[in-house]
C-alpha positions in Angstrom: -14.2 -43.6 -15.1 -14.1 -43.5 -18.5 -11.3 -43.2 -21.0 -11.4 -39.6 -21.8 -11.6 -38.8 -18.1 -8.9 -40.9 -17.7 -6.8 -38.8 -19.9 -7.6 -35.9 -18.1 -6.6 -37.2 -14.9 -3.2 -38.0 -16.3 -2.5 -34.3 -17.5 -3.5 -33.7 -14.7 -6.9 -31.6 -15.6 -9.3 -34.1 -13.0 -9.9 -31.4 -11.0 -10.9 -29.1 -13.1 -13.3 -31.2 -14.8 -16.9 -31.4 -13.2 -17.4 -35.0 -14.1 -14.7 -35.6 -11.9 -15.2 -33.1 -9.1 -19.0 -32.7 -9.1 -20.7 -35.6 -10.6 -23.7 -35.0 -8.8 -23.7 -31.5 -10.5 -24.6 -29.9 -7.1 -22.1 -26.6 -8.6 -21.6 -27.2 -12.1 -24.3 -28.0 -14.1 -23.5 -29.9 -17.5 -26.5 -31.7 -18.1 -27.3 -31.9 -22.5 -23.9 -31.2 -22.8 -21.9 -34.0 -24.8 -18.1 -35.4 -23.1 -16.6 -33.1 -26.2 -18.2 -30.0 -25.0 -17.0 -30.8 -21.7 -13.8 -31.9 -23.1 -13.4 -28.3 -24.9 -14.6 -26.4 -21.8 -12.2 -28.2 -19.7 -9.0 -27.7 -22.5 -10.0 -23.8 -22.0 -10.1 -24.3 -18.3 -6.3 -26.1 -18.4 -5.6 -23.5 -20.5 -6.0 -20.1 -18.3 -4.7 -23.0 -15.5 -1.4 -22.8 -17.4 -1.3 -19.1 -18.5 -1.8 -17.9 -15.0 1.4 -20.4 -13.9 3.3 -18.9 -16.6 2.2 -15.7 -15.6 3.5 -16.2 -12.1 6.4 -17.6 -13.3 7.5 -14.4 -15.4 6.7 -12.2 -13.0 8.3 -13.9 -10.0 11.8 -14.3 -12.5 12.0 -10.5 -13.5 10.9 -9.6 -9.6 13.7 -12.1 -8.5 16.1 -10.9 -10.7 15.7 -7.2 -9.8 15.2 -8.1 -6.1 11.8 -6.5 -6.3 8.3 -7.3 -5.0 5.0 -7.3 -6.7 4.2 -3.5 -5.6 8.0 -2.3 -6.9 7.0 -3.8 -9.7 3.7 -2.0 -10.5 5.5 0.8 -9.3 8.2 0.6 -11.9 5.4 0.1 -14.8 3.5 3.2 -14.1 7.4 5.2 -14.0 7.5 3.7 -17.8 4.3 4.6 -19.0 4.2 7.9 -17.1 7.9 8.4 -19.2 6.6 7.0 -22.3 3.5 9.8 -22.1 5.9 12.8 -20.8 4.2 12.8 -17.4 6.2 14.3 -14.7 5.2 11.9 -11.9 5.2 12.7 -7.5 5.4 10.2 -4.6 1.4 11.7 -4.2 0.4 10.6 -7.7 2.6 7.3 -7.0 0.9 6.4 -4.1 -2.7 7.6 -5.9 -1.6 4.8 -8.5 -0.6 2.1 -5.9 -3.3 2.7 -3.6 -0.6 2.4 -0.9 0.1 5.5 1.8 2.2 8.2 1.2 4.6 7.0 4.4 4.4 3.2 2.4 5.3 5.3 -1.3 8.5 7.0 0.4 9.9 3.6 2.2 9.2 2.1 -1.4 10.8 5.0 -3.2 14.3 5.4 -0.4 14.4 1.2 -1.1 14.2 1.8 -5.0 16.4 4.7 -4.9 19.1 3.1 -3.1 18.8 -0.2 -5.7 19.5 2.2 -8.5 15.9 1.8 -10.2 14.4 5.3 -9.4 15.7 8.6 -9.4 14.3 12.0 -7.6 15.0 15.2 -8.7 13.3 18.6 -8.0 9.9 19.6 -9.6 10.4 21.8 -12.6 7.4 24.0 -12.0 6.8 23.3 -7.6 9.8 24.0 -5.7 8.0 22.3 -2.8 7.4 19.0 -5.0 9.9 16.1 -6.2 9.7 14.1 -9.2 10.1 10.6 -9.3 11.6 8.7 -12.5 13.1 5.5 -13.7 16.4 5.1 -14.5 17.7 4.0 -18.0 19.1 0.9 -16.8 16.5 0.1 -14.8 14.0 1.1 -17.7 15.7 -1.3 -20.1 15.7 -4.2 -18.0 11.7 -3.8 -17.1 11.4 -3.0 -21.2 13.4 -6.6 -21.9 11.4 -8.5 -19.3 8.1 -6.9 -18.8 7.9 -5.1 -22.3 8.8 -8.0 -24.5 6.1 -10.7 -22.6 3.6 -8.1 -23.5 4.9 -7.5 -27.0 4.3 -11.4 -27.7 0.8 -11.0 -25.5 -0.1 -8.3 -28.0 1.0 -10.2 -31.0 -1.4 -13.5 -30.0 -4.3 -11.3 -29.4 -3.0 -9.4 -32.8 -3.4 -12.8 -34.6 -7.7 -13.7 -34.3 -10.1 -12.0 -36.1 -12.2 -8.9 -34.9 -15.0 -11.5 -33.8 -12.8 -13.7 -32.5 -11.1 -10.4 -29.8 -14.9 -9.9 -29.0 -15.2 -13.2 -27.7 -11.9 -13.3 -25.7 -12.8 -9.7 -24.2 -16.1 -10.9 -23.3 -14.9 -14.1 -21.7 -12.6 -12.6 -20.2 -14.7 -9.7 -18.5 -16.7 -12.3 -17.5 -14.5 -14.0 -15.5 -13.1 -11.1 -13.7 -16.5 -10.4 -13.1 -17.0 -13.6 -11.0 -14.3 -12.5 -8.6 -17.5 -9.8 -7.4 -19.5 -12.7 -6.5 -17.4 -14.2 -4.1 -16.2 -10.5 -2.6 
């Protein structure tokens, strides 16, 4: 092994490099390409490696601290942006949004009503319909998690040029497209 992969292995990025993993290139091909391409295609590699850790991370923290799971979560994110575009939002559309059933949307809603985070009160226009919103104290402490990682997510994007978006957008598409390969 040679030094640079040596220095890999150490930060612990040896299995994400091919010359480590699949010398015999029988997956990943990297034939012409020099040890620094590989090198920079492996830094990008560790790098979505680390964001997606600290993804996790932030997420499980603000779920942990509000005694949550992932689909109270989304739940409480669609009550914010619903709120922030003056939508009046039902269980139905709640459950459209999750993709969850109606019988899963109202155990969700009783469990998020009885934490304090949600609030239900009759539909202004359909007396046979309920409205479903976030509390304020429960909307500030999603804003100062949730809203303040994506205000510094929106700030690095903010930061490269208009090219520079374009390349990150299609590099990104690109790899949420590979999730349709293995489906």
């Amino acid at each position: 092994m040679n030094r640079r992969r040596e220095g890999h292995a150490a930060r612990g990025d040896a299995m994400i490099d091919p010359r480590v993993i699949d010398p015999g290139q029988q997956l990943v091909s990297f034939h012409g390409m020099a040890d620094v391409e590989i090198d920079q295609v492996v830094r990008v590699l560790a790098a979505l490696r680390t964001w997606r850790e600290t993804e996790q991370r932030i997420s499980w923290r603000s779920r942990t601290e509000m005694k949550l799971n992932e689909t109270d979560m989304e739940a409480l994110r669609f009550l914010v942006a619903s709120l922030n575009n003056g939508i009046l939002v039902t269980a139905g559309m709640l459950a459209d949004h999750l993709r969850i059933s109606t019988s899963s949307t109202t155990k969700m809603l009783d469990r998020l009503a009885r934490a304090g985070h949600v609030a239900r009160t009759p539909h202004p226009t359909d007396r046979r319909a309920v409205t479903v919103s976030i509390t304020p104290h429960t909307h500030e402490q999603v804003r100062d998690s949730v809203g303040r990682v994506h205000a510094d997510r929106f700030a690095a994007v903010a930061e490269l040029g208009s090219a520079e978006r374009e390349v990150v957008a299609r590099f990104l598409e690109r790899l949420a497209r590979g999730d349709d390969a293995t489906s």
